[in-house]
C-alpha positions as CSV (number, residue, x, y, z in Angstrom):
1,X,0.0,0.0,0.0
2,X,1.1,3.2,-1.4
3,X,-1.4,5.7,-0.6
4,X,-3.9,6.8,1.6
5,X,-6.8,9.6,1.0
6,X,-9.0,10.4,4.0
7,X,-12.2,12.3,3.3
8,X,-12.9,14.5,5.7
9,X,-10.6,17.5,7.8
10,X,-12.1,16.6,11.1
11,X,-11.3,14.8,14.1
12,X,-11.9,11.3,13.2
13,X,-9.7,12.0,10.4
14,X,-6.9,13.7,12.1
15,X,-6.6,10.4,13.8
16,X,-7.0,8.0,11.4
17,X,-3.6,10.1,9.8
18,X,-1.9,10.0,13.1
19,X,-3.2,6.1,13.5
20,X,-1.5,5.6,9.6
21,X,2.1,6.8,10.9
22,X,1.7,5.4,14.5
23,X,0.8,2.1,12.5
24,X,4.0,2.0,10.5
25,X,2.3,3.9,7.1
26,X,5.2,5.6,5.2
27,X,3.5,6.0,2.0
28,X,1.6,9.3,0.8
29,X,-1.6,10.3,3.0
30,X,-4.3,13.0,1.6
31,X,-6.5,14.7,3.5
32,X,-9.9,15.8,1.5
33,X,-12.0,18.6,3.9
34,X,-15.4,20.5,2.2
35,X,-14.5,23.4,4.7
36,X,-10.9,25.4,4.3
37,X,-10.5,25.1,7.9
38,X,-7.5,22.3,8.9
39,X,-9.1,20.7,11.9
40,X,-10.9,21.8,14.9
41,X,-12.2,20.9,17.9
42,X,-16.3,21.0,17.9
43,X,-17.6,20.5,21.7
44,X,-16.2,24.1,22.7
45,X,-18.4,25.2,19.9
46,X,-21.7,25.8,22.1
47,X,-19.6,26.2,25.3
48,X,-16.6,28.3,25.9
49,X,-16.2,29.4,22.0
50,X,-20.0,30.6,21.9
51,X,-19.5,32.9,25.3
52,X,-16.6,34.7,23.5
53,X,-13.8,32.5,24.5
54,X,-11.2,32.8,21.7
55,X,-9.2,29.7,23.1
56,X,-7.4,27.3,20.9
57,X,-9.5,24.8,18.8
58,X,-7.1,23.4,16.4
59,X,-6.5,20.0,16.9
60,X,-3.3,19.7,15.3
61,X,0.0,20.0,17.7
62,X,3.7,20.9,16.7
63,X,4.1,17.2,16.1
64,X,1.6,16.4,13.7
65,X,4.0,18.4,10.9
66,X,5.5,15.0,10.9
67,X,2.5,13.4,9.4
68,X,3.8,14.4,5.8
69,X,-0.1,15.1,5.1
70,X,-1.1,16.8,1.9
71,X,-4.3,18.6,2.0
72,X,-6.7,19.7,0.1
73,X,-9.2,21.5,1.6
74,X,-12.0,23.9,0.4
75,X,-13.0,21.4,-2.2
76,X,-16.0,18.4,-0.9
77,X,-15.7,14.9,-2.5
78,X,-18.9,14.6,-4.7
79,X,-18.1,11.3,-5.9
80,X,-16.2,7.8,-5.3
81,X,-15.1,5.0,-7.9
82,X,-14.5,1.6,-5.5
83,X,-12.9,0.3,-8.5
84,X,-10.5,2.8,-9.4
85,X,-10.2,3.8,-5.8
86,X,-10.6,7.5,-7.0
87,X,-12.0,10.3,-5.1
88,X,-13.3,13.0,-7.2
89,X,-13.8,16.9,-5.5
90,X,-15.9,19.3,-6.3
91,X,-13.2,21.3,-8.1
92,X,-12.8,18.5,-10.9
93,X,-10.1,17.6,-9.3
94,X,-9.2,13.8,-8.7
95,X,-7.5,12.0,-6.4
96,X,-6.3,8.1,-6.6
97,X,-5.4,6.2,-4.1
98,X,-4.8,1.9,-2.7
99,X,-7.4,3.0,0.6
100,X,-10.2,5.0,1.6
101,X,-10.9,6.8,5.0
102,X,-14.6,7.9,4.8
103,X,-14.9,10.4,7.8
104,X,-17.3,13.0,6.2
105,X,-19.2,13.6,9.7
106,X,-22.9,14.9,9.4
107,X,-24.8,17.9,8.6
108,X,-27.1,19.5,10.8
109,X,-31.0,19.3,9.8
110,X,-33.2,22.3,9.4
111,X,-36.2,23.1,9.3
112,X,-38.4,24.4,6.2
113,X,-38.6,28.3,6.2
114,X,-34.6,28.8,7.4
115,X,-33.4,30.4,4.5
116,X,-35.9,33.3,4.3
117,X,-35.0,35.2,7.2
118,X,-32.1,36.4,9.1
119,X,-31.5,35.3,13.2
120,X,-32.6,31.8,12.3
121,X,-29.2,29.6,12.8
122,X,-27.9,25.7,13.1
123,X,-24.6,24.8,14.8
124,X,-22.4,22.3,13.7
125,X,-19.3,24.2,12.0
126,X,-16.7,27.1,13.3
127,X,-18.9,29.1,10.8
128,X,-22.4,28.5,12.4
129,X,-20.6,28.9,15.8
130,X,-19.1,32.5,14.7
131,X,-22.2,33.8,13.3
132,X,-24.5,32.4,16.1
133,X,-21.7,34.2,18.7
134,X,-22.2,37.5,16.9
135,X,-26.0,37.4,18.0
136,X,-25.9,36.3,21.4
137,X,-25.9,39.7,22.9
138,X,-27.4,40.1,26.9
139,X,-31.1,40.9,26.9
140,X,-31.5,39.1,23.3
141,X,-34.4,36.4,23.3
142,X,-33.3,33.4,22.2
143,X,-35.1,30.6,21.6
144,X,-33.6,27.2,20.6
145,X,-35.4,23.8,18.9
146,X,-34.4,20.9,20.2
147,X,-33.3,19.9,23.6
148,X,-30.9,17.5,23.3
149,X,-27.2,17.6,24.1
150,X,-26.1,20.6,22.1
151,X,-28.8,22.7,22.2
152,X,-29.4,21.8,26.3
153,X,-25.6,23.4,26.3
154,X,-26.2,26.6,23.7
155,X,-29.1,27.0,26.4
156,X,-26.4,26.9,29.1
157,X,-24.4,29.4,27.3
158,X,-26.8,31.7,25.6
159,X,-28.3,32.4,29.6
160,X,-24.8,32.5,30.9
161,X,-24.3,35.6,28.2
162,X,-27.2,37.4,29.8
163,X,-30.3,36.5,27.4
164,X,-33.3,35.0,27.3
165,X,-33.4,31.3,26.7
166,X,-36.5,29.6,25.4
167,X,-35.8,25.8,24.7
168,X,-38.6,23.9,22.9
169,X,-38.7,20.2,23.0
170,X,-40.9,18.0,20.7
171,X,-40.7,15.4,23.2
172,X,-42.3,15.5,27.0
173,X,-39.3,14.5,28.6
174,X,-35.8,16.1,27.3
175,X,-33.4,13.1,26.6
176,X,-35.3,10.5,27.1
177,X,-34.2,8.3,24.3
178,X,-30.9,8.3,25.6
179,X,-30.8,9.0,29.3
180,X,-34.3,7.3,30.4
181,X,-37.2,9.9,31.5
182,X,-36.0,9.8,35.4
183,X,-33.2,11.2,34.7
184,X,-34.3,13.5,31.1
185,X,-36.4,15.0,33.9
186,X,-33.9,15.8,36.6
187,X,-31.4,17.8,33.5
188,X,-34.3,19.4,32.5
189,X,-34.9,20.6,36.1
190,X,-30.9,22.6,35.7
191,X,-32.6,24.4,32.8
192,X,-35.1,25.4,34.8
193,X,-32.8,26.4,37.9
194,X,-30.2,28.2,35.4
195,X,-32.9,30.8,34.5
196,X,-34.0,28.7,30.7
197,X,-37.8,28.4,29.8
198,X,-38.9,24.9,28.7
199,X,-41.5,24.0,26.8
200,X,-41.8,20.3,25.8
201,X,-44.3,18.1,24.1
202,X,-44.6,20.6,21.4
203,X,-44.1,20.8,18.1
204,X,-42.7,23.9,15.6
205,X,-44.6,24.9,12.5
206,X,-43.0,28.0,11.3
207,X,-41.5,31.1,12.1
208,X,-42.5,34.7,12.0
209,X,-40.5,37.0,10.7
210,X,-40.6,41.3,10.3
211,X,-38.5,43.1,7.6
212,X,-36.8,40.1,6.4
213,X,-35.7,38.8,9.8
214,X,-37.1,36.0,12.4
215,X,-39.5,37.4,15.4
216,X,-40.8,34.5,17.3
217,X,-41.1,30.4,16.6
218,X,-44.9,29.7,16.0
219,X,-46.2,26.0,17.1
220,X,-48.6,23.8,16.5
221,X,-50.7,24.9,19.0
222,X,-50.7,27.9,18.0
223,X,-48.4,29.7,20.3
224,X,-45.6,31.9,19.7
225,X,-42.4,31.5,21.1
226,X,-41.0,35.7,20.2
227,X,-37.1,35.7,19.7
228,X,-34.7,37.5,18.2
229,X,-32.5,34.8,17.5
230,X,-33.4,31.2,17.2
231,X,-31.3,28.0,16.9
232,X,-32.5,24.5,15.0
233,X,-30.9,21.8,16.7
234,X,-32.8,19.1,16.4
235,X,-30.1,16.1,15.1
236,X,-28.1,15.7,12.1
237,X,-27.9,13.6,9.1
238,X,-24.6,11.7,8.1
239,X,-22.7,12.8,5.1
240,X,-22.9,10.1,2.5
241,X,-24.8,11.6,-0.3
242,X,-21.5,11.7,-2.3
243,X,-21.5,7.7,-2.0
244,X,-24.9,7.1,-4.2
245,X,-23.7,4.7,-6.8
246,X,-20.5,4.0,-5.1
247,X,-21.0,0.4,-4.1
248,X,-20.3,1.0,-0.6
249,X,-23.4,0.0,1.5
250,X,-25.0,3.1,3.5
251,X,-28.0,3.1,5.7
252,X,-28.4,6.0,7.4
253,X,-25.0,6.2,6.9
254,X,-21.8,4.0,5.7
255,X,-22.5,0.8,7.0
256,X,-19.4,-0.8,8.8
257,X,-18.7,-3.0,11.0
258,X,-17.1,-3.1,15.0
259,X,-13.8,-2.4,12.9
260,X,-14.7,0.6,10.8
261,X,-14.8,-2.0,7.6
262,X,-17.0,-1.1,4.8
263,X,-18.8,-3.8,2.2
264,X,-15.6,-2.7,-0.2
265,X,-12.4,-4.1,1.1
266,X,-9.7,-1.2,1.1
267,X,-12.5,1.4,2.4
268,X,-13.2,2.2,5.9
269,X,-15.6,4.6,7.7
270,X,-15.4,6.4,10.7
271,X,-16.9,9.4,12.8
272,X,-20.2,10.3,12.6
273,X,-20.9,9.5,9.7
274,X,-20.3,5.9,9.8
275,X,-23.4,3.4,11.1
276,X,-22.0,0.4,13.1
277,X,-23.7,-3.0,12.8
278,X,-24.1,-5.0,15.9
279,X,-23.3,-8.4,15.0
280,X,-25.7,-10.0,17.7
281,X,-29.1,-7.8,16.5
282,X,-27.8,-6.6,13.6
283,X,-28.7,-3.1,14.7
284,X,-27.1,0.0,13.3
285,X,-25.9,2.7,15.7
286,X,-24.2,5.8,15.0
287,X,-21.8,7.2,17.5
288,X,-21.5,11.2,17.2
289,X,-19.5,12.2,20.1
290,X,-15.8,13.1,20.3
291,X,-14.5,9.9,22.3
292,X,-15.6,7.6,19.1
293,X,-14.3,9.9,16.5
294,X,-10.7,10.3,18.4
295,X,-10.3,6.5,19.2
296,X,-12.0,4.4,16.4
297,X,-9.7,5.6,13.5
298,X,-7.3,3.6,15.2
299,X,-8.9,0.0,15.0
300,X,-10.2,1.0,10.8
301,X,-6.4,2.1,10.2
302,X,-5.7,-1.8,11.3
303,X,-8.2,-3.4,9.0
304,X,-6.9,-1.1,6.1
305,X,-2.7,-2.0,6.8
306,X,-3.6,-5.6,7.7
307,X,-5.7,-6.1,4.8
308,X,-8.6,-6.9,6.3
309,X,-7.4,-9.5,8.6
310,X,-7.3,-7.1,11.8
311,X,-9.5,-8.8,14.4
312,X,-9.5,-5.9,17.0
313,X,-13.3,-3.8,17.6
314,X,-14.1,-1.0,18.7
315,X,-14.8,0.1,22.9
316,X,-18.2,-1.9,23.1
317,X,-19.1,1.1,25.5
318,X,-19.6,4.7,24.1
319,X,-18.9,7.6,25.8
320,X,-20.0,11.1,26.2
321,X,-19.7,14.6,28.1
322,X,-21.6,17.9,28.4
323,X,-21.2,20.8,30.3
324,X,-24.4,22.9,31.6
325,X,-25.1,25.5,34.0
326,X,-21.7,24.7,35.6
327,X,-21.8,21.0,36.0
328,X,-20.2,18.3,34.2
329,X,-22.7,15.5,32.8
330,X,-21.0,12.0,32.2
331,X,-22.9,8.7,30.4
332,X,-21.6,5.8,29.5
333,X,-23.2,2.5,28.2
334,X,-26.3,2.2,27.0
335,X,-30.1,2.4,28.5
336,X,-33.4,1.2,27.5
337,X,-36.8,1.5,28.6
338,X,-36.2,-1.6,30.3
339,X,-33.8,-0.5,32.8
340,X,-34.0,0.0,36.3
341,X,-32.6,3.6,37.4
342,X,-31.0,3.8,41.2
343,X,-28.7,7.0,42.1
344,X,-26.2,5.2,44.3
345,X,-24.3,8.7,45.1
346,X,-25.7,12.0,46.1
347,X,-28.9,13.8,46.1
348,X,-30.3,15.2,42.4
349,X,-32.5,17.7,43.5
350,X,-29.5,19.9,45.3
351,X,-26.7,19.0,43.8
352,X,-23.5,16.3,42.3
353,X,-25.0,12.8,42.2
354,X,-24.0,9.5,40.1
355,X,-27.7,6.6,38.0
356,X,-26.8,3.4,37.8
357,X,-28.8,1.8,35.2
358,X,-29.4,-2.0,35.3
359,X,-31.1,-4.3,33.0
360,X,-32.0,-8.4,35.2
361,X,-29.9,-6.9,37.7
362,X,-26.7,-6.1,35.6
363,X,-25.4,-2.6,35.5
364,X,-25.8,-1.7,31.8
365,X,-25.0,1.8,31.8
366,X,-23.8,4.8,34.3
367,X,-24.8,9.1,34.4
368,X,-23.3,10.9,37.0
369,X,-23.7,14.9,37.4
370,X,-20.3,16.4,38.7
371,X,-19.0,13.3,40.0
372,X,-15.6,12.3,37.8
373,X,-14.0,9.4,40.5
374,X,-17.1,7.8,41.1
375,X,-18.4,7.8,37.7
376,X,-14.7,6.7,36.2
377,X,-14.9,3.3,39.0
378,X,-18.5,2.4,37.2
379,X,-17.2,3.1,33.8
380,X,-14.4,0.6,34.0
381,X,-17.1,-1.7,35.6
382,X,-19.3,-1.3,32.4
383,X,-15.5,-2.2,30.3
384,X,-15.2,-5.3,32.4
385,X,-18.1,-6.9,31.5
């Protein structure tokens, strides 16, 4: 193997190049990225970059001018030949190479009506983040869709910065999906003590706007929410479109296995756009936080140098972090409706407190609320079994 192209200037691909060299890889690695920013860090983004922060993002150090990495950025790949192993960009250009690193993340989803009016944002790039920064002004009323992890944080931020936060959740319970409606309900009790509105259980159906710019977020039943500046976060969709016809099997993204193989030998996905089959159900899951995109390029990068034969997988349980109204939120594992919730540490109402989750009596999955030691001793727990 001569050469490697990596699609995508983001983290997960940062680290597949570092995996390459780390791996033994001396051969020529190119580094395809839509955006002409080299890569940053995203989960400061709604957090210390969106209050006015101007820390460092890049995720590059001093010793990643090593890596020997040619990139081309500013130019999206809009089409892949499996046979050829050629990447084609948006510029004409085209690129050949013996592997493929898909790592083409996701793009936030909007909502109909977004383009008409000024005030009305997403957040997913430095871009969105500047332009969102440049409206979160004290007194302004803000009102963000979607009350999941990253717009549960903006919330944080935005009535940090002074204004007035509206969050407005489709769902009754914030989180629920993922964190079990005990504790949905106790984070969305912190919104509530750090000053946010919530409305839940409703639904958007347009906006209203005044002189070419947004006003308030009308819903379904047929209130309206008035803001000066509203944010859409209400998930993402995986970057594959530029896959259509290649032969590489997608489903709600590119379709890989516990080792970041594709259905095309020589091609591996990672990041958020890839969708990981369980081999027991057969389910597909994809993983968008930053532990999975830093740490899975490593096990793909062995399938693509051992030619398939690698036999190592992924961590079995994800990972993630968010930081709101001052306190550090911690999960890992995974939770069902099934599960029984105890808090084994502290008291939720007042203050830092650690959920078990169990499923026949098994912990399954741990959330703990400014509680690092405790919530690192279950985690490893969760690893051993």
């Amino acid at each position: 193997m001569q050469s490697v192209v990596i699609v995508g200037a983001s983290l997960a691909g940062l680290a597949s190049a570092r995996a390459l060299r780390e791996q033994g890889f001396d051969g020529r690695i190119s580094v395809v990225g839509d955006e002409v920013h080299r890569p940053y860090d995203r989960p400061p983004l709604s957090k210390e970059f969106l209050a006015g922060s101007d820390e460092r993002l890049a995720l590059e150090t001093a010793d990643d001018s090593a890596l020997g990495i040619d990139w081309r950025l500013g130019s999206a790949a809009v089409a892949l030949d499996c046979g050829s192993r050629s990447i084609t960009l948006a510029s004409g250009e085209e690129l050949v190479a013996d592997a493929v690193v898909i790592a083409t993340g996701a793009s936030a989803i909007s909502l109909p009506g977004m383009r008409k009016a000024a005030g009305l944002h997403v957040l997913r790039s430095l871009d969105d983040a500047r332009a969102l920064r440049d409206e979160l002004v004290k007194g302004a009323r803000v009102a963000i869709i979607g009350a999941g992890f990253l717009g549960s944080e903006v919330a944080s931020t935005a009535a940090g910065l002074g204004a007035a936060v509206t969050l407005i959740e489709a769902a009754e319970v914030p989180l629920q999906r993922v964190l079990g409606a005990r504790v949905g309900r106790i984070l969305a009790n912190m919104h509530v003590r750090g000053g946010a509105q919530l409305i839940t259980g409703a639904t958007v159906a347009g906006f209203r706007t005044r002189a070419g710019r947004v006003v308030g977020v009308e819903l379904h039943d047929g209130r309206t929410v008035q803001s000066d500046v509203v944010l859409v976060s209400i998930g993402s969709a995986p970057n594959i479109r530029w896959l259509s016809g290649s032969g590489v099997e997608l489903a709600n993204g590119v379709v890989t296995d516990r080792r970041g193989a594709t259905s095309i030998p020589g091609v591996v996905a990672v990041g958020d756009c890839a969708a990981v089959r369980d081999f027991t159900t057969g389910q597909l899951t994809r993983e968008e936080h930053w532990t999975a995109a830093a740490t899975r390029p490593a096990v793909a990068i062995q399938v693509l140098l051992s030619g398939g034969t690698s036999v190592d997988t992924f961590d079995p349980v994800p990972y993630v972090w968010s930081d709101l109204y001052q306190q550090r939120i911690q999960f890992a594992g995974r939770q069902a409706p099934d599960c029984a919730i105890e808090i084994v540490e502290g008291e939720p109402a007042s203050g830092p407190f650690v959920a078990v989750y169990r499923r026949a009596g098994e912990p399954v999955a741990v959330l703990a609320v400014s509680s690092p030691r405790l919530f690192a001793r279950w985690r490893r727990q969760l690893r051993g079994r």
